[in-house]
C-alpha positions as CSV (number, residue, x, y, z in Angstrom):
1,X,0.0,0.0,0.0
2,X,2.9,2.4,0.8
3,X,5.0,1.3,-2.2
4,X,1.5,2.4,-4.3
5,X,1.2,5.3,-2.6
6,X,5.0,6.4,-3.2
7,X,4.6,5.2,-7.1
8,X,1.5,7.7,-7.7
9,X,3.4,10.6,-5.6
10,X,6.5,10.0,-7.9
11,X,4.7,10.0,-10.8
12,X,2.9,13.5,-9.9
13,X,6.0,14.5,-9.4
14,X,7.9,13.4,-12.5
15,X,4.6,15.1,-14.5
16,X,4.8,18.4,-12.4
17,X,8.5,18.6,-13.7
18,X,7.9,18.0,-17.0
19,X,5.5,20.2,-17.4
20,X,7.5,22.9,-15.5
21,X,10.4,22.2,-18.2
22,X,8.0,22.5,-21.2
23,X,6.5,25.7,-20.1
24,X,9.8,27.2,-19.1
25,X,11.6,26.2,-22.5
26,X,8.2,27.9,-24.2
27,X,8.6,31.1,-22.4
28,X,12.6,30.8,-22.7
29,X,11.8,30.1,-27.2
30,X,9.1,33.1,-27.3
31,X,11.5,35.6,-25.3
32,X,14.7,35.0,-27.0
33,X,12.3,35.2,-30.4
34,X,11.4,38.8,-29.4
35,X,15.3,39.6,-28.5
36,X,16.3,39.1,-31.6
37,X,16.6,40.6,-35.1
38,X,17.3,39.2,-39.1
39,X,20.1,41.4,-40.1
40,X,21.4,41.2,-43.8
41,X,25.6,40.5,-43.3
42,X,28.3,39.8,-46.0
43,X,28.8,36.2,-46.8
44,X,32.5,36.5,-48.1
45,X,34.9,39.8,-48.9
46,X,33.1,42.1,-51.2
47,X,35.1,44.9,-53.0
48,X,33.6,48.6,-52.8
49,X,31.3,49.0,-56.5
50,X,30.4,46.0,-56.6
51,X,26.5,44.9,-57.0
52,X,25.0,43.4,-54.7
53,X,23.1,39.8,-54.8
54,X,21.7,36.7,-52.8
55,X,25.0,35.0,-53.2
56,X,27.3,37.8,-51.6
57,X,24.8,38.2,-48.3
58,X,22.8,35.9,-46.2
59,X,20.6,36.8,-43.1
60,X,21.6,36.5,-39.2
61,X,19.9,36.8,-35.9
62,X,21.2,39.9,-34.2
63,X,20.2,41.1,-30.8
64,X,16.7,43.3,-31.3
65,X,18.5,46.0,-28.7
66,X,21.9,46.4,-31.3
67,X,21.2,46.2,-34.6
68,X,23.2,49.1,-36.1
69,X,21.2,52.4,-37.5
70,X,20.4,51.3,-41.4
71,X,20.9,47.7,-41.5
72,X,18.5,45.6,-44.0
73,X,16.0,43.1,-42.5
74,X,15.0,42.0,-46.1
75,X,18.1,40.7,-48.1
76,X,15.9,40.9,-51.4
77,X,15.7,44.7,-50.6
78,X,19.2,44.8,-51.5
79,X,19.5,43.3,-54.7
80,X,21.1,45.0,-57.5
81,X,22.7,47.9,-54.7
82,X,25.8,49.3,-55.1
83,X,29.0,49.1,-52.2
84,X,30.5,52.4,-51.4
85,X,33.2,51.1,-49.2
86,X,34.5,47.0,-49.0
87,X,33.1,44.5,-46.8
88,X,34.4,41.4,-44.9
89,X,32.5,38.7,-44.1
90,X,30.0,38.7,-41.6
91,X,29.7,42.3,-41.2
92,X,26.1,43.9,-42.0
93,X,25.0,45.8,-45.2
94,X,24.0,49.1,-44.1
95,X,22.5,51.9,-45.9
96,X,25.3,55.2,-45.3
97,X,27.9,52.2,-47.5
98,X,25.5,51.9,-50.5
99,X,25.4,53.6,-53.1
100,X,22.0,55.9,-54.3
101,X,19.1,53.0,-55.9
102,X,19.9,53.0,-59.6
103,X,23.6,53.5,-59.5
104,X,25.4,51.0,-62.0
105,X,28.4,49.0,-60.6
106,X,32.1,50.0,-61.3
107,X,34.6,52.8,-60.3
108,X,32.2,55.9,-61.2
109,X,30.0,54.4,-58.1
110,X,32.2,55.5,-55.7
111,X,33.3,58.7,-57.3
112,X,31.9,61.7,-54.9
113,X,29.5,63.9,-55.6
114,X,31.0,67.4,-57.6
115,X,34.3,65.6,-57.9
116,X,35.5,63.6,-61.4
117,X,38.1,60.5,-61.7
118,X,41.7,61.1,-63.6
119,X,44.4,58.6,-64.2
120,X,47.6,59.8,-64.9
121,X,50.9,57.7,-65.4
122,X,53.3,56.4,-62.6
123,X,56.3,54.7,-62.2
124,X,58.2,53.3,-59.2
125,X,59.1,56.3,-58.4
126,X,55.6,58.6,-59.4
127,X,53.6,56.1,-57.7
128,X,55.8,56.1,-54.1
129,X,57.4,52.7,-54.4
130,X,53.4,51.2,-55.1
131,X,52.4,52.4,-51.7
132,X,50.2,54.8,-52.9
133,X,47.1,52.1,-52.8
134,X,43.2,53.1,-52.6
135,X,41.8,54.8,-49.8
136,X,45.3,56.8,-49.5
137,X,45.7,60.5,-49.7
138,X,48.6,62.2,-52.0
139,X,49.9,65.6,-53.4
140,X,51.0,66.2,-56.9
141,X,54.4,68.1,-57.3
142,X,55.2,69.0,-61.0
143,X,58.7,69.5,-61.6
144,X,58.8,72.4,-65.2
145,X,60.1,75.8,-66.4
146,X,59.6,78.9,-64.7
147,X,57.6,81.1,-66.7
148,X,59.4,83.7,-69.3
149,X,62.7,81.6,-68.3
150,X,64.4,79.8,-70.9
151,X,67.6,78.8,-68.3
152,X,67.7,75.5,-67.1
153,X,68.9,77.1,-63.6
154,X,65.3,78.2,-63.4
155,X,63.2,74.6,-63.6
156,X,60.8,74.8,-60.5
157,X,59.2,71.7,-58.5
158,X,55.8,72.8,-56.5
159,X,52.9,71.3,-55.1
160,X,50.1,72.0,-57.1
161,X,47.2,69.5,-55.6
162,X,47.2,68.7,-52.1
163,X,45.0,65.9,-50.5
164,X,43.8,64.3,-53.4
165,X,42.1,60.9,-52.7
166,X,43.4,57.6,-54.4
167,X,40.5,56.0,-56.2
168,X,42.4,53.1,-57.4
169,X,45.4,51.7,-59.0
170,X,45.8,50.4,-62.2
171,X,42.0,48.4,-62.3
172,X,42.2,47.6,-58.9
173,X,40.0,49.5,-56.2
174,X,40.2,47.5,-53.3
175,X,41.3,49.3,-50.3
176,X,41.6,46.3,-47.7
177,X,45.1,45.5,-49.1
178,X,47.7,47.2,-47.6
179,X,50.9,46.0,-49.8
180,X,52.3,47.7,-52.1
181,X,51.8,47.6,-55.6
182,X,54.3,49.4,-58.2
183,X,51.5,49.9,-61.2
184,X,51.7,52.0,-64.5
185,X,48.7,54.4,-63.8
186,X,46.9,55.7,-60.4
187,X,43.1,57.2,-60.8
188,X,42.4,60.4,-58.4
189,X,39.3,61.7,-57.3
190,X,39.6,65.4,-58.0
191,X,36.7,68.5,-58.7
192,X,36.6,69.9,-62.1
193,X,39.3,72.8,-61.4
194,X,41.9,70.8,-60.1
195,X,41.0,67.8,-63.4
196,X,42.1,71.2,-65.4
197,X,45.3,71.9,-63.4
198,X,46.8,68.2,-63.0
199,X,45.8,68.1,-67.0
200,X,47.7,70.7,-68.0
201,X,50.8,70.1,-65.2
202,X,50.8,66.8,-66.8
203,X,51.5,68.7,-70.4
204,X,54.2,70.9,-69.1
205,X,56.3,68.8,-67.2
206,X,56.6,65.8,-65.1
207,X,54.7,64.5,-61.9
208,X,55.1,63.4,-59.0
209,X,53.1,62.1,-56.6
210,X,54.0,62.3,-52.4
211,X,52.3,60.1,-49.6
212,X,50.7,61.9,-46.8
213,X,49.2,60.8,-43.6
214,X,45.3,60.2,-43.8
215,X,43.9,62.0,-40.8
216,X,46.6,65.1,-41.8
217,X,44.3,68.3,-42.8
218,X,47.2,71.0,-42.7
219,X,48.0,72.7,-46.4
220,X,50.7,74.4,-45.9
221,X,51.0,77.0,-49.1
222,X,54.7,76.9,-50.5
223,X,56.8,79.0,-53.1
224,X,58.0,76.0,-54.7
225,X,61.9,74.8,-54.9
226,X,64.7,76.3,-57.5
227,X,67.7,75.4,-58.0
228,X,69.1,78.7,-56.4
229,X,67.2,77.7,-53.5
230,X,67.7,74.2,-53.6
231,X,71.8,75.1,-53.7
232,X,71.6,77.6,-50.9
233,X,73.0,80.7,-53.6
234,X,72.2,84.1,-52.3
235,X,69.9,85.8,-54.9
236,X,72.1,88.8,-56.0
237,X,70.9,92.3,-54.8
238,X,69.5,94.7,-57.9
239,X,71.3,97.5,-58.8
240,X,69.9,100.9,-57.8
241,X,68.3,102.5,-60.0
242,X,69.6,104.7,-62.2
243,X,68.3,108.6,-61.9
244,X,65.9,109.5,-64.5
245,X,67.5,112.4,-67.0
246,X,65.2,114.7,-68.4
247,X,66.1,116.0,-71.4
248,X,67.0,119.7,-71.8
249,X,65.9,121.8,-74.7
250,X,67.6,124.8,-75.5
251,X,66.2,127.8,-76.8
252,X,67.9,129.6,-79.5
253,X,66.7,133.4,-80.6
254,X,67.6,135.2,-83.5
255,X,70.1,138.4,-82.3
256,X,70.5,141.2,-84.7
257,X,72.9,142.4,-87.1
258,X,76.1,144.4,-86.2
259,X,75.8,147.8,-87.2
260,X,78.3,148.8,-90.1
261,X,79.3,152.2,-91.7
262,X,78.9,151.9,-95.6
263,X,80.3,154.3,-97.9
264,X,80.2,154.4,-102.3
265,X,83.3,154.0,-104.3
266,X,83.2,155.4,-107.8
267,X,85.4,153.4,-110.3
268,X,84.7,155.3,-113.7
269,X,81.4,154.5,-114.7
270,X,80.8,151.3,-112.0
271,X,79.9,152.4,-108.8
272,X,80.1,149.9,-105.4
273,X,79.3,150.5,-101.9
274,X,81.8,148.9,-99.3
275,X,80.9,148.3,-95.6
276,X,83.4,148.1,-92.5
Protein backbone atom coordinates (compact mmCIF):
# COMPACT_ATOMS: atom_id res chain seq x y z
CA UNK A 1 0.00 0.00 0.00
CA UNK A 2 2.85 2.42 0.85
CA UNK A 3 4.96 1.35 -2.20
CA UNK A 4 1.51 2.37 -4.29
CA UNK A 5 1.16 5.27 -2.56
CA UNK A 6 5.04 6.36 -3.25
CA UNK A 7 4.56 5.16 -7.08
CA UNK A 8 1.52 7.75 -7.68
CA UNK A 9 3.42 10.65 -5.64
CA UNK A 10 6.48 10.01 -7.91
CA UNK A 11 4.70 10.04 -10.77
CA UNK A 12 2.90 13.47 -9.94
CA UNK A 13 6.05 14.55 -9.44
CA UNK A 14 7.87 13.44 -12.48
CA UNK A 15 4.58 15.08 -14.46
CA UNK A 16 4.84 18.41 -12.38
CA UNK A 17 8.54 18.63 -13.68
CA UNK A 18 7.87 18.05 -17.00
CA UNK A 19 5.54 20.16 -17.43
CA UNK A 20 7.47 22.88 -15.54
CA UNK A 21 10.41 22.23 -18.23
CA UNK A 22 7.96 22.52 -21.23
CA UNK A 23 6.49 25.68 -20.05
CA UNK A 24 9.79 27.19 -19.09
CA UNK A 25 11.63 26.25 -22.54
CA UNK A 26 8.25 27.94 -24.18
CA UNK A 27 8.60 31.09 -22.37
CA UNK A 28 12.64 30.83 -22.75
CA UNK A 29 11.82 30.06 -27.15
CA UNK A 30 9.12 33.09 -27.25
CA UNK A 31 11.51 35.61 -25.28
CA UNK A 32 14.66 34.99 -26.98
CA UNK A 33 12.30 35.23 -30.41
CA UNK A 34 11.37 38.85 -29.40
CA UNK A 35 15.28 39.60 -28.46
CA UNK A 36 16.32 39.13 -31.58
CA UNK A 37 16.56 40.58 -35.15
CA UNK A 38 17.33 39.24 -39.15
CA UNK A 39 20.11 41.43 -40.08
CA UNK A 40 21.39 41.22 -43.85
CA UNK A 41 25.56 40.50 -43.26
CA UNK A 42 28.32 39.79 -46.05
CA UNK A 43 28.77 36.16 -46.76
CA UNK A 44 32.52 36.49 -48.15
CA UNK A 45 34.92 39.77 -48.93
CA UNK A 46 33.11 42.14 -51.20
CA UNK A 47 35.05 44.93 -52.98
CA UNK A 48 33.60 48.65 -52.84
CA UNK A 49 31.28 48.96 -56.54
CA UNK A 50 30.38 45.95 -56.56
CA UNK A 51 26.53 44.90 -57.03
CA UNK A 52 25.02 43.42 -54.67
CA UNK A 53 23.06 39.79 -54.83
CA UNK A 54 21.67 36.73 -52.77
CA UNK A 55 25.00 34.97 -53.18
CA UNK A 56 27.27 37.78 -51.63
CA UNK A 57 24.84 38.21 -48.29
CA UNK A 58 22.80 35.91 -46.23
CA UNK A 59 20.61 36.78 -43.09
CA UNK A 60 21.64 36.48 -39.18
CA UNK A 61 19.95 36.83 -35.92
CA UNK A 62 21.22 39.92 -34.17
CA UNK A 63 20.24 41.14 -30.80
CA UNK A 64 16.72 43.32 -31.33
CA UNK A 65 18.55 46.01 -28.70
CA UNK A 66 21.91 46.39 -31.33
CA UNK A 67 21.18 46.17 -34.60
CA UNK A 68 23.15 49.12 -36.15
CA UNK A 69 21.15 52.36 -37.54
CA UNK A 70 20.45 51.31 -41.38
CA UNK A 71 20.92 47.66 -41.48
CA UNK A 72 18.47 45.62 -43.97
CA UNK A 73 16.00 43.09 -42.52
CA UNK A 74 14.99 41.98 -46.06
CA UNK A 75 18.14 40.75 -48.14
CA UNK A 76 15.85 40.89 -51.44
CA UNK A 77 15.71 44.65 -50.56
CA UNK A 78 19.22 44.80 -51.52
CA UNK A 79 19.50 43.33 -54.66
CA UNK A 80 21.11 45.01 -57.54
CA UNK A 81 22.73 47.87 -54.69
CA UNK A 82 25.84 49.26 -55.11
CA UNK A 83 29.05 49.11 -52.16
CA UNK A 84 30.53 52.37 -51.45
CA UNK A 85 33.18 51.09 -49.24
CA UNK A 86 34.55 47.03 -48.97
CA UNK A 87 33.08 44.46 -46.79
CA UNK A 88 34.40 41.44 -44.93
CA UNK A 89 32.48 38.73 -44.13
CA UNK A 90 29.98 38.68 -41.57
CA UNK A 91 29.74 42.28 -41.22
CA UNK A 92 26.09 43.91 -41.98
CA UNK A 93 24.98 45.75 -45.18
CA UNK A 94 24.04 49.10 -44.14
CA UNK A 95 22.52 51.87 -45.95
CA UNK A 96 25.33 55.24 -45.32
CA UNK A 97 27.86 52.18 -47.55
CA UNK A 98 25.47 51.90 -50.49
CA UNK A 99 25.40 53.62 -53.14
CA UNK A 100 22.01 55.93 -54.34
CA UNK A 101 19.12 53.04 -55.93
CA UNK A 102 19.87 52.99 -59.64
CA UNK A 103 23.61 53.50 -59.51
CA UNK A 104 25.39 50.99 -61.98
CA UNK A 105 28.36 48.98 -60.65
CA UNK A 106 32.08 50.05 -61.27
CA UNK A 107 34.56 52.82 -60.25
CA UNK A 108 32.18 55.94 -61.22
CA UNK A 109 30.00 54.43 -58.14
CA UNK A 110 32.23 55.54 -55.70
CA UNK A 111 33.29 58.73 -57.26
CA UNK A 112 31.91 61.67 -54.91
CA UNK A 113 29.52 63.93 -55.62
CA UNK A 114 30.97 67.43 -57.64
CA UNK A 115 34.31 65.60 -57.91
CA UNK A 116 35.48 63.57 -61.42
CA UNK A 117 38.13 60.51 -61.71
CA UNK A 118 41.66 61.11 -63.57
CA UNK A 119 44.40 58.58 -64.24
CA UNK A 120 47.63 59.82 -64.88
CA UNK A 121 50.91 57.69 -65.44
CA UNK A 122 53.25 56.38 -62.59
CA UNK A 123 56.28 54.66 -62.24
CA UNK A 124 58.21 53.28 -59.21
CA UNK A 125 59.10 56.33 -58.43
CA UNK A 126 55.56 58.59 -59.43
CA UNK A 127 53.58 56.11 -57.66
CA UNK A 128 55.81 56.15 -54.09
CA UNK A 129 57.37 52.71 -54.38
CA UNK A 130 53.43 51.17 -55.07
CA UNK A 131 52.45 52.36 -51.73
CA UNK A 132 50.20 54.84 -52.94
CA UNK A 133 47.11 52.15 -52.75
CA UNK A 134 43.21 53.08 -52.63
CA UNK A 135 41.82 54.76 -49.78
CA UNK A 136 45.35 56.84 -49.50
CA UNK A 137 45.71 60.51 -49.71
CA UNK A 138 48.60 62.16 -52.00
CA UNK A 139 49.87 65.60 -53.37
CA UNK A 140 50.95 66.22 -56.89
CA UNK A 141 54.42 68.07 -57.29
CA UNK A 142 55.17 69.01 -60.95
CA UNK A 143 58.73 69.52 -61.62
CA UNK A 144 58.82 72.42 -65.18
CA UNK A 145 60.08 75.79 -66.45
CA UNK A 146 59.62 78.93 -64.73
CA UNK A 147 57.60 81.14 -66.67
CA UNK A 148 59.41 83.70 -69.35
CA UNK A 149 62.67 81.59 -68.28
CA UNK A 150 64.39 79.82 -70.89
CA UNK A 151 67.59 78.81 -68.28
CA UNK A 152 67.70 75.48 -67.14
CA UNK A 153 68.91 77.09 -63.60
CA UNK A 154 65.25 78.23 -63.43
CA UNK A 155 63.25 74.59 -63.62
CA UNK A 156 60.83 74.76 -60.46
CA UNK A 157 59.18 71.68 -58.54
CA UNK A 158 55.78 72.84 -56.54
CA UNK A 159 52.94 71.31 -55.15
CA UNK A 160 50.13 71.96 -57.15
CA UNK A 161 47.18 69.46 -55.63
CA UNK A 162 47.20 68.74 -52.15
CA UNK A 163 45.02 65.88 -50.46
CA UNK A 164 43.79 64.28 -53.44
CA UNK A 165 42.13 60.93 -52.73
CA UNK A 166 43.43 57.62 -54.42
CA UNK A 167 40.49 55.98 -56.16
CA UNK A 168 42.44 53.07 -57.39
CA UNK A 169 45.42 51.69 -58.96
CA UNK A 170 45.79 50.41 -62.19
CA UNK A 171 41.99 48.39 -62.34
CA UNK A 172 42.21 47.55 -58.89
CA UNK A 173 40.01 49.50 -56.16
CA UNK A 174 40.21 47.48 -53.35
CA UNK A 175 41.33 49.30 -50.34
CA UNK A 176 41.60 46.33 -47.68
CA UNK A 177 45.09 45.51 -49.09
CA UNK A 178 47.71 47.25 -47.56
CA UNK A 179 50.89 45.96 -49.80
CA UNK A 180 52.27 47.72 -52.11
CA UNK A 181 51.79 47.60 -55.63
CA UNK A 182 54.34 49.39 -58.18
CA UNK A 183 51.48 49.93 -61.18
CA UNK A 184 51.73 51.97 -64.46
CA UNK A 185 48.67 54.41 -63.78
CA UNK A 186 46.85 55.74 -60.36
CA UNK A 187 43.15 57.18 -60.82
CA UNK A 188 42.41 60.37 -58.44
CA UNK A 189 39.31 61.72 -57.26
CA UNK A 190 39.57 65.38 -57.97
CA UNK A 191 36.74 68.54 -58.68
CA UNK A 192 36.64 69.88 -62.06
CA UNK A 193 39.29 72.83 -61.44
CA UNK A 194 41.89 70.76 -60.05
CA UNK A 195 41.01 67.78 -63.39
CA UNK A 196 42.11 71.18 -65.36
CA UNK A 197 45.26 71.85 -63.42
CA UNK A 198 46.75 68.24 -63.04
CA UNK A 199 45.81 68.14 -66.97
CA UNK A 200 47.68 70.72 -67.97
CA UNK A 201 50.82 70.05 -65.16
CA UNK A 202 50.82 66.78 -66.81
CA UNK A 203 51.49 68.73 -70.37
CA UNK A 204 54.21 70.89 -69.11
CA UNK A 205 56.32 68.81 -67.21
CA UNK A 206 56.63 65.84 -65.05
CA UNK A 207 54.74 64.45 -61.92
CA UNK A 208 55.11 63.36 -59.01
CA UNK A 209 53.06 62.08 -56.55
CA UNK A 210 53.98 62.29 -52.36
CA UNK A 211 52.28 60.12 -49.61
CA UNK A 212 50.74 61.92 -46.79
CA UNK A 213 49.20 60.85 -43.62
CA UNK A 214 45.31 60.16 -43.76
CA UNK A 215 43.86 61.98 -40.84
CA UNK A 216 46.61 65.11 -41.79
CA UNK A 217 44.31 68.27 -42.80
CA UNK A 218 47.16 70.96 -42.72
CA UNK A 219 47.99 72.70 -46.40
CA UNK A 220 50.70 74.42 -45.87
CA UNK A 221 51.05 77.01 -49.13
CA UNK A 222 54.72 76.95 -50.50
CA UNK A 223 56.84 79.04 -53.10
CA UNK A 224 58.03 75.98 -54.65
CA UNK A 225 61.94 74.81 -54.94
CA UNK A 226 64.74 76.35 -57.45
CA UNK A 227 67.71 75.44 -57.97
CA UNK A 228 69.10 78.71 -56.45
CA UNK A 229 67.22 77.67 -53.49
CA UNK A 230 67.67 74.16 -53.56
CA UNK A 231 71.85 75.06 -53.73
CA UNK A 232 71.61 77.63 -50.87
CA UNK A 233 72.96 80.65 -53.63
CA UNK A 234 72.22 84.07 -52.30
CA UNK A 235 69.89 85.78 -54.94
CA UNK A 236 72.14 88.85 -56.00
CA UNK A 237 70.85 92.25 -54.84
CA UNK A 238 69.47 94.74 -57.88
CA UNK A 239 71.33 97.51 -58.77
CA UNK A 240 69.87 100.89 -57.82
CA UNK A 241 68.34 102.50 -60.03
CA UNK A 242 69.64 104.66 -62.20
CA UNK A 243 68.32 108.64 -61.91
CA UNK A 244 65.88 109.46 -64.48
CA UNK A 245 67.46 112.44 -66.97
CA UNK A 246 65.18 114.74 -68.35
CA UNK A 247 66.15 115.95 -71.45
CA UNK A 248 67.03 119.70 -71.84
CA UNK A 249 65.88 121.83 -74.73
CA UNK A 250 67.65 124.76 -75.51
CA UNK A 251 66.21 127.78 -76.77
CA UNK A 252 67.94 129.57 -79.47
CA UNK A 253 66.69 133.45 -80.55
CA UNK A 254 67.60 135.16 -83.49
CA UNK A 255 70.12 138.40 -82.33
CA UNK A 256 70.51 141.20 -84.67
CA UNK A 257 72.93 142.38 -87.12
CA UNK A 258 76.05 144.39 -86.18
CA UNK A 259 75.84 147.82 -87.22
CA UNK A 260 78.28 148.77 -90.13
CA UNK A 261 79.33 152.16 -91.72
CA UNK A 262 78.92 151.94 -95.63
CA UNK A 263 80.30 154.31 -97.93
CA UNK A 264 80.18 154.35 -102.31
CA UNK A 265 83.27 154.03 -104.29
CA UNK A 266 83.20 155.35 -107.76
CA UNK A 267 85.45 153.38 -110.34
CA UNK A 268 84.67 155.30 -113.73
CA UNK A 269 81.38 154.54 -114.68
CA UNK A 270 80.83 151.26 -112.04
CA UNK A 271 79.91 152.41 -108.81
CA UNK A 272 80.11 149.93 -105.36
CA UNK A 273 79.32 150.51 -101.94
CA UNK A 274 81.81 148.95 -99.35
CA UNK A 275 80.88 148.32 -95.56
CA UNK A 276 83.36 148.07 -92.54
Amino acid sequence: MKNSRALVMLTIAVLAGLAAVSFASRWLLQTSSAAVTSVAVASSDISLGQPLNQNLIHMVSWPTSSVPPGAFADGKALEGRVLLTSLAPGEPVLESKLAPQGTKGGLSAVIGEGHRAITVRVNDVVGVAGFALPGNYVDVIVNTQQANKTDASQSISKIVLEKILVLAVAQQVSRDDTAPKVVNAVTLEVTPEQAEKLDLARSVGTLSLVLRNQVDKQTPSTGGATKLTLLDVPVPASAPAAPEVHPVRTHYAARPAPKRDCVGVLSGVTGSVECF
